[in-house]
PDB file with one MODEL, atoms N, CA, C and O in Angstrom:
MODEL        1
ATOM      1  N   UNK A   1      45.858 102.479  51.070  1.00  0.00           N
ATOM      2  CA  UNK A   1      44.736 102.625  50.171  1.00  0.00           C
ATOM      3  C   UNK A   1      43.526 103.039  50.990  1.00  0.00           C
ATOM      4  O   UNK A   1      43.450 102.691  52.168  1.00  0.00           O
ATOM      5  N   UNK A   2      42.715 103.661  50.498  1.00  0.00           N
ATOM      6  CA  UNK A   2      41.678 104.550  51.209  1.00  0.00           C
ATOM      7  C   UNK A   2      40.183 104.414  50.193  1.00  0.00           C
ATOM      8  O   UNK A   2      40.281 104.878  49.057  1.00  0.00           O
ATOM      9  N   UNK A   3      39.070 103.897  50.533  1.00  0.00           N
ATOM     10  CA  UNK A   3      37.656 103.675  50.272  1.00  0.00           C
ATOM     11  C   UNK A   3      37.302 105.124  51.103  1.00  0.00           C
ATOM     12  O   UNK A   3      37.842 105.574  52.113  1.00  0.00           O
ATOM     13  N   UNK A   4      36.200 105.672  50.296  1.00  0.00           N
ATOM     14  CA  UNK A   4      35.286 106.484  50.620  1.00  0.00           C
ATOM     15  C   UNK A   4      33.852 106.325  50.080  1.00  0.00           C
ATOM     16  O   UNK A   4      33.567 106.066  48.911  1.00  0.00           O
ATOM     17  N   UNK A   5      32.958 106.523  51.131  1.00  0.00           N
ATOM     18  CA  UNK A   5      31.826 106.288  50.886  1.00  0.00           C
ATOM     19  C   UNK A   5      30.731 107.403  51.148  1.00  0.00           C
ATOM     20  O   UNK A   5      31.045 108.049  52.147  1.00  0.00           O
ATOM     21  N   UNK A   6      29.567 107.830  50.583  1.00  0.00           N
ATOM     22  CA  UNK A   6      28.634 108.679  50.483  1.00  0.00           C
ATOM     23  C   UNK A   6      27.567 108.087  50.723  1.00  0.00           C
ATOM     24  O   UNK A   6      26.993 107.395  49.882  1.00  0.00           O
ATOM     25  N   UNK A   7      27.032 108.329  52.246  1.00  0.00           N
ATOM     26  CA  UNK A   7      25.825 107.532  52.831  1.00  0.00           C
ATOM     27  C   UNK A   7      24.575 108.951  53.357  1.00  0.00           C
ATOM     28  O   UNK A   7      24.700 109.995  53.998  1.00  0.00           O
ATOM     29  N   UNK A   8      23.630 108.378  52.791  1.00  0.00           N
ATOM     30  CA  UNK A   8      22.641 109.252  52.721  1.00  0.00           C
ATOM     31  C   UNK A   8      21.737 109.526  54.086  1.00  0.00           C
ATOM     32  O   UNK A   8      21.136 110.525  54.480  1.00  0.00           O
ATOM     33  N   UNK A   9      21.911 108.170  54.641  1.00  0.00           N
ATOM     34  CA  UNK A   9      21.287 107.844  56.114  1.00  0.00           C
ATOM     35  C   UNK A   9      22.136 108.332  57.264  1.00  0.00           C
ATOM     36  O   UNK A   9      23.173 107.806  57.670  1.00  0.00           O
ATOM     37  N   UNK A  10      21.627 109.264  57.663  1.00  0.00           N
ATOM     38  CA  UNK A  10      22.374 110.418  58.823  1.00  0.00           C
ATOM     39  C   UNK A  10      22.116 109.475  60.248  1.00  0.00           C
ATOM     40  O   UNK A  10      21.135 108.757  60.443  1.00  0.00           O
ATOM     41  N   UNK A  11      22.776 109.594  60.780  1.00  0.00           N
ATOM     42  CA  UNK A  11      22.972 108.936  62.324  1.00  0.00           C
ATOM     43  C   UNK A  11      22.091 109.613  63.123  1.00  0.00           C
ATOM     44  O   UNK A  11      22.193 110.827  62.947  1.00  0.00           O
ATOM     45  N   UNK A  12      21.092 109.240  64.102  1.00  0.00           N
ATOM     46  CA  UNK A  12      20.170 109.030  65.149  1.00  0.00           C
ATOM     47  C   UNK A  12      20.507 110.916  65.803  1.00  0.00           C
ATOM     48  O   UNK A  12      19.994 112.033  65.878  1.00  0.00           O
ATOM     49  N   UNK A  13      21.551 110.247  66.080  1.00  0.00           N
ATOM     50  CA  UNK A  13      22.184 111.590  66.903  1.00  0.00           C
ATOM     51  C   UNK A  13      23.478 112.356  66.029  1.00  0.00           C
ATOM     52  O   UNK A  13      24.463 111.819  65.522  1.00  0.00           O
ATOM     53  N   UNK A  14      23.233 113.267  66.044  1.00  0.00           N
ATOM     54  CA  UNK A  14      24.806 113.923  65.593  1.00  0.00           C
ATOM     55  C   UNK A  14      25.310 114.846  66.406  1.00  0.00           C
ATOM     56  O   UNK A  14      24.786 115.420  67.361  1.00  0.00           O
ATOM     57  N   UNK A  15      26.785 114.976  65.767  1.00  0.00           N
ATOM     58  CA  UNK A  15      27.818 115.474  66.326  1.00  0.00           C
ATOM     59  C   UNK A  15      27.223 117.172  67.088  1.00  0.00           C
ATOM     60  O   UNK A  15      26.035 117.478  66.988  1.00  0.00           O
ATOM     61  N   UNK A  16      27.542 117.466  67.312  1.00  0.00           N
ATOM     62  CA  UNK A  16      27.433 118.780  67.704  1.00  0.00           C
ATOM     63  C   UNK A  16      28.052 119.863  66.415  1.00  0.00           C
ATOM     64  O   UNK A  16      27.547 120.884  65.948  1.00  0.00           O
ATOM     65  N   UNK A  17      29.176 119.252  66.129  1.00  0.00           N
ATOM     66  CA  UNK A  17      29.345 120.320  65.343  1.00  0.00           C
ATOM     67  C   UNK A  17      28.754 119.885  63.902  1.00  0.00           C
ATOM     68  O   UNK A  17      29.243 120.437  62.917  1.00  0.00           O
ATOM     69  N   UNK A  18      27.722 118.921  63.720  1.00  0.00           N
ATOM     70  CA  UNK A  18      26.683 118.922  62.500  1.00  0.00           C
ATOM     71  C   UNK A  18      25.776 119.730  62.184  1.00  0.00           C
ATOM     72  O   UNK A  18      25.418 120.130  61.077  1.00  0.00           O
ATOM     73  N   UNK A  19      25.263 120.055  63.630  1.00  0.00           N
ATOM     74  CA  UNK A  19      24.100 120.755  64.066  1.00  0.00           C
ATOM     75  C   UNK A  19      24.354 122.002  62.863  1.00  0.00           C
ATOM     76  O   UNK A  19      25.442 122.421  62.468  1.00  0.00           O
ATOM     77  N   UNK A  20      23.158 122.378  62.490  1.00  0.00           N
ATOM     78  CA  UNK A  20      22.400 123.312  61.872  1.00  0.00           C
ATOM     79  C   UNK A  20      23.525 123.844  60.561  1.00  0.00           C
ATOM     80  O   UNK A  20      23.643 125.029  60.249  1.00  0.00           O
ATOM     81  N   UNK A  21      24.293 122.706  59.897  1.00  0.00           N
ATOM     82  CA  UNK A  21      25.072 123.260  58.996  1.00  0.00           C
ATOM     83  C   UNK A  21      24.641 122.533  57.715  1.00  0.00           C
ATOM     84  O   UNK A  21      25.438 122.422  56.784  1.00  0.00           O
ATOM     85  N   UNK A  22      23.089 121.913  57.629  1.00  0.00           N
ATOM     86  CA  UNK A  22      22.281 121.795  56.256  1.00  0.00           C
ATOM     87  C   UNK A  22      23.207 120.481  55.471  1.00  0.00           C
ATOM     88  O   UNK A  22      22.823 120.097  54.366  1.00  0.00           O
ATOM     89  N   UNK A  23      24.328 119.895  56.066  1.00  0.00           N
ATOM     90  CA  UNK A  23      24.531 118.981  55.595  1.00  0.00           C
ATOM     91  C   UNK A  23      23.635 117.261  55.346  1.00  0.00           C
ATOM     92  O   UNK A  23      23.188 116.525  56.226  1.00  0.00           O
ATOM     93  N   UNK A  24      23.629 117.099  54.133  1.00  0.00           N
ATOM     94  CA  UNK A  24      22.616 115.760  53.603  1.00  0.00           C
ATOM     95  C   UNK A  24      23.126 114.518  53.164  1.00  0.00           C
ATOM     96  O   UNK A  24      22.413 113.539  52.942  1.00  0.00           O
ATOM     97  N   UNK A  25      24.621 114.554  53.011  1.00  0.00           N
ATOM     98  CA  UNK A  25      25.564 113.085  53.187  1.00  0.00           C
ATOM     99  C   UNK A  25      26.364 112.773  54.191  1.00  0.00           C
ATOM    100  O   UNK A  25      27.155 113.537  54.744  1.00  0.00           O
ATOM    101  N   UNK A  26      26.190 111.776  54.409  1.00  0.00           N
ATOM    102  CA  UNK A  26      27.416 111.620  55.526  1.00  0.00           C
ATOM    103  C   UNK A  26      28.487 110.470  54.792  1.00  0.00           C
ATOM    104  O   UNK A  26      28.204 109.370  54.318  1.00  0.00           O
ATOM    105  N   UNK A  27      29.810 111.156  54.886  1.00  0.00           N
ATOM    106  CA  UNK A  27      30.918 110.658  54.067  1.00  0.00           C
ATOM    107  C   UNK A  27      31.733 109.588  55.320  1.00  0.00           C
ATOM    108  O   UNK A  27      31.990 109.948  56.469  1.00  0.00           O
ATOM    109  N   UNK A  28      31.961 108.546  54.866  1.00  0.00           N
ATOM    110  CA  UNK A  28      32.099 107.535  55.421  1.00  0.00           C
ATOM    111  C   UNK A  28      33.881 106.957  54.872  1.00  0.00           C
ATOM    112  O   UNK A  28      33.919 106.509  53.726  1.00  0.00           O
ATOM    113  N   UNK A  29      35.370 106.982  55.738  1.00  0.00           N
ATOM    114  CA  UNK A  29      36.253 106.327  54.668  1.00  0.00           C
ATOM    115  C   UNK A  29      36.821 104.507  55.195  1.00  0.00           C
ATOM    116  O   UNK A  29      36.100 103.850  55.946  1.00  0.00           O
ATOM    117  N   UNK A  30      37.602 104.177  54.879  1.00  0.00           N
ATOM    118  CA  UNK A  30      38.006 102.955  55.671  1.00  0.00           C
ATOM    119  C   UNK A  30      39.454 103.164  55.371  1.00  0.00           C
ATOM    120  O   UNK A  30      39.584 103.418  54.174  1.00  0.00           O
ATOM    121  N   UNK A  31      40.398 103.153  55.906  1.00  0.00           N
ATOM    122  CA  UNK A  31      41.986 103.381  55.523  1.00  0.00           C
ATOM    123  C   UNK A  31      42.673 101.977  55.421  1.00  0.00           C
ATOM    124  O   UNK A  31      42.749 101.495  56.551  1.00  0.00           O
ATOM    125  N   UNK A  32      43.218 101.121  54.430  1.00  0.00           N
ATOM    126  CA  UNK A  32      43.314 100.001  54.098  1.00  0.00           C
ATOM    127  C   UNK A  32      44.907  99.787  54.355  1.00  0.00           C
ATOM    128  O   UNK A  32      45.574 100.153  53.387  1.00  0.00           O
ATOM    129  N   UNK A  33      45.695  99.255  55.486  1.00  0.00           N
ATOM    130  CA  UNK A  33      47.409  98.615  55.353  1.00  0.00           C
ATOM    131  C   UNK A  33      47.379  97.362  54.967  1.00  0.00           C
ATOM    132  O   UNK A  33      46.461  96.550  54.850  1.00  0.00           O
ATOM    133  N   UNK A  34      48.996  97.298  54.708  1.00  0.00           N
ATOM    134  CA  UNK A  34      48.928  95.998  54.165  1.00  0.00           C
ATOM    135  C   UNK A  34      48.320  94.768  53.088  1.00  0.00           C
ATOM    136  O   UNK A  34      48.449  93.546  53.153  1.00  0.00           O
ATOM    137  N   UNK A  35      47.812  95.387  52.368  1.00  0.00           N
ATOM    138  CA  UNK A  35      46.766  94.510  51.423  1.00  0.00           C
ATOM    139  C   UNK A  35      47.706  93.629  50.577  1.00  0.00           C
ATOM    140  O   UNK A  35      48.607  94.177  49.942  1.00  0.00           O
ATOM    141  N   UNK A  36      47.533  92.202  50.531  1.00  0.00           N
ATOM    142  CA  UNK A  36      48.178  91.926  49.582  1.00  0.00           C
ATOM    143  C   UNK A  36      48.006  91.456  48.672  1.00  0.00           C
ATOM    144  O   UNK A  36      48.815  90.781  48.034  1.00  0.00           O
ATOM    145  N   UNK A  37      46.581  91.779  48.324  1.00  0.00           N
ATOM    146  CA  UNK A  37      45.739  90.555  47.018  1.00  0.00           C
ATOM    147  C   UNK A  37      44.389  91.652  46.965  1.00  0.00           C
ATOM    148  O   UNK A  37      43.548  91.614  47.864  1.00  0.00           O
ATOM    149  N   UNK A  38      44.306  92.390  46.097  1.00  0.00           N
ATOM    150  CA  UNK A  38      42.885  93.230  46.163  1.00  0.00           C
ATOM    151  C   UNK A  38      41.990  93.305  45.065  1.00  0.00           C
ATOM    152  O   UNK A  38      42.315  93.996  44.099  1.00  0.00           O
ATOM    153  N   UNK A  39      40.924  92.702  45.069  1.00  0.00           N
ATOM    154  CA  UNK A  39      40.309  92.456  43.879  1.00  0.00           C
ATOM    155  C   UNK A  39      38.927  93.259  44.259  1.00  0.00           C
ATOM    156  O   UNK A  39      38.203  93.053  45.232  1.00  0.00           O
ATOM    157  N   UNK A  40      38.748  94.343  43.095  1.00  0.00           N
ATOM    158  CA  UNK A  40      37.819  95.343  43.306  1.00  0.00           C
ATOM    159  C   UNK A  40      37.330  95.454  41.657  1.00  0.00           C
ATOM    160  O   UNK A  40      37.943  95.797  40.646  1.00  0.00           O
ATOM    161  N   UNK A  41      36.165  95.073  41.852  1.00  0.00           N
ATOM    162  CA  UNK A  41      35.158  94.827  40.352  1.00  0.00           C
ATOM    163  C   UNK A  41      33.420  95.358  40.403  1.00  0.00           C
ATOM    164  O   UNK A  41      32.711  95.199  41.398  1.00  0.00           O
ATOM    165  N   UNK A  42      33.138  95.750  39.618  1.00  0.00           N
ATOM    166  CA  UNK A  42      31.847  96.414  39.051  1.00  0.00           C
ATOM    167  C   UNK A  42      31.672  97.593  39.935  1.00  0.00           C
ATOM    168  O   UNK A  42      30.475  97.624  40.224  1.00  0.00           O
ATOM    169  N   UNK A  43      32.031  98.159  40.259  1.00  0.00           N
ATOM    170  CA  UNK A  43      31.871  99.050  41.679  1.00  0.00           C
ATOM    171  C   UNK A  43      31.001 100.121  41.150  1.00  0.00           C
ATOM    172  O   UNK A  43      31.704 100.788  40.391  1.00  0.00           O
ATOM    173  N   UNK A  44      29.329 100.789  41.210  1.00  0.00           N
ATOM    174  CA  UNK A  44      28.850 101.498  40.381  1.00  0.00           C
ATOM    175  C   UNK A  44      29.025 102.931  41.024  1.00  0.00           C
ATOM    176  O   UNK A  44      29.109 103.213  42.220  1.00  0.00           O
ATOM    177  N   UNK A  45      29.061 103.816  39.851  1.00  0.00           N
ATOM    178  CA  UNK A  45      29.696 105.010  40.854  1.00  0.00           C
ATOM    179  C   UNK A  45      28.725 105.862  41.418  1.00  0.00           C
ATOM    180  O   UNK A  45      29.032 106.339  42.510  1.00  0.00           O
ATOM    181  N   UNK A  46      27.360 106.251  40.831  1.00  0.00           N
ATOM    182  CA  UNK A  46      26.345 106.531  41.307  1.00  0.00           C
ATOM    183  C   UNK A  46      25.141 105.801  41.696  1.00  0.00           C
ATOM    184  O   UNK A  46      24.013 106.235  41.464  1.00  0.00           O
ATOM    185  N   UNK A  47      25.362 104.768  42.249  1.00  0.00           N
ATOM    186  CA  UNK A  47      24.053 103.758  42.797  1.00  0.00           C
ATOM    187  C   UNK A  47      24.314 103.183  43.659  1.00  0.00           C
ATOM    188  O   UNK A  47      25.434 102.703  43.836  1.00  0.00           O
ATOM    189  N   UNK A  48      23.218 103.056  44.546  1.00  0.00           N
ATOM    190  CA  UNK A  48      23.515 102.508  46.413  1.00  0.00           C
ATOM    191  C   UNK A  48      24.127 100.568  45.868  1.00  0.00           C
ATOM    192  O   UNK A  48      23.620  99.729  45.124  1.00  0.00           O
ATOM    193  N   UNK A  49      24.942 100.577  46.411  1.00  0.00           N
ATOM    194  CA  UNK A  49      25.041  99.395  46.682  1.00  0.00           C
ATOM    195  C   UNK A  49      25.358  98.947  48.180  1.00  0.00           C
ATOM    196  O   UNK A  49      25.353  99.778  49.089  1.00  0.00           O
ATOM    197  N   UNK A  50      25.613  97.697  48.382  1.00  0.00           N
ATOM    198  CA  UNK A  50      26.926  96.862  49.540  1.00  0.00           C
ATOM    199  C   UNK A  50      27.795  96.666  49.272  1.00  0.00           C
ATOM    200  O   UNK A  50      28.171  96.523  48.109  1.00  0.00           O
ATOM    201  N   UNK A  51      28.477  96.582  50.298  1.00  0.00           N
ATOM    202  CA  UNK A  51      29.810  96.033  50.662  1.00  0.00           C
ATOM    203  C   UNK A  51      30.189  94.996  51.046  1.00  0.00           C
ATOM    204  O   UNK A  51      29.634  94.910  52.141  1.00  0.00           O
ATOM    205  N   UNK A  52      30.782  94.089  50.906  1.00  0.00           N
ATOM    206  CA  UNK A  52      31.175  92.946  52.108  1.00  0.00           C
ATOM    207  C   UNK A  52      32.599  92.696  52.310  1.00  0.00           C
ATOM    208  O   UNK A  52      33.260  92.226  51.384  1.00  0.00           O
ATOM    209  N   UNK A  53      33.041  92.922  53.246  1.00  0.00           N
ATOM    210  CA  UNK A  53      34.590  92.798  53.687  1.00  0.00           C
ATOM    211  C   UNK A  53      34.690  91.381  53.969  1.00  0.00           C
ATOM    212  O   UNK A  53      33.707  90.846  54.480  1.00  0.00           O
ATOM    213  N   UNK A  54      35.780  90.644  53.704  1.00  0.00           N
ATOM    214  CA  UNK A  54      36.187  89.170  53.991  1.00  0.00           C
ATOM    215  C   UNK A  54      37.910  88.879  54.410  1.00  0.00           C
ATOM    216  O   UNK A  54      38.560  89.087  53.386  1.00  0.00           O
ATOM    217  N   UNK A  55      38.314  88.701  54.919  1.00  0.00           N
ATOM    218  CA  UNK A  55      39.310  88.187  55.078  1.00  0.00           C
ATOM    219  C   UNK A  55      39.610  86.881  55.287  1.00  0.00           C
ATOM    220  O   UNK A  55      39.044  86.349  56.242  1.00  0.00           O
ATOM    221  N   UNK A  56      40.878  85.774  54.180  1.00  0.00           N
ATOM    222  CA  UNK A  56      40.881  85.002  53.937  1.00  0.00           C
ATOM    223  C   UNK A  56      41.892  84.726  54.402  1.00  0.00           C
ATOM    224  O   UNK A  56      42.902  85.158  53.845  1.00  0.00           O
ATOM    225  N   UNK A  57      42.064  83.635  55.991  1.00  0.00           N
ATOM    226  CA  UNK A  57      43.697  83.169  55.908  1.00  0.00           C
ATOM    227  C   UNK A  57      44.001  81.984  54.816  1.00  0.00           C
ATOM    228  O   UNK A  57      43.109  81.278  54.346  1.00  0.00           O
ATOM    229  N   UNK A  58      45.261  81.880  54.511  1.00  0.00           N
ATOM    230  CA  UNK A  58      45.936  81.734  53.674  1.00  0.00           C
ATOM    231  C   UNK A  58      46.879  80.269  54.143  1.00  0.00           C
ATOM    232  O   UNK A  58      47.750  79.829  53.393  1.00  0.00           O
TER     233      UNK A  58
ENDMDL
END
């Protein structure tokens, strides 16, 4: 399972190959194994929110 994210706040320094190609998001993903309990609720699709990752042993 795969999260992607659209972050507006560009990094200090960039890549070299960012340079001068007018890009204004920086796309962010997290690649998810193994999950075995995933509970994903209100998630808004156009408005900044947070995140908080937790992992619970069991």
């Amino acid at each position: 399972m795969g999260l992607g994210f659209d972050i507006t706040d560009f990094p200090d320094i960039l890549p070299k190959k960012w340079e001068g190609k007018g890009y204004n998001t920086f796309r962010m993903g997290i690649d998810c194994h193994r999950i075995q309990d995933l509970r994903v609720q209100n998630i808004p699709v156009r408005e900044v929110f947070f995140v908080k990752i937790t992992k619970e042993n069991s």
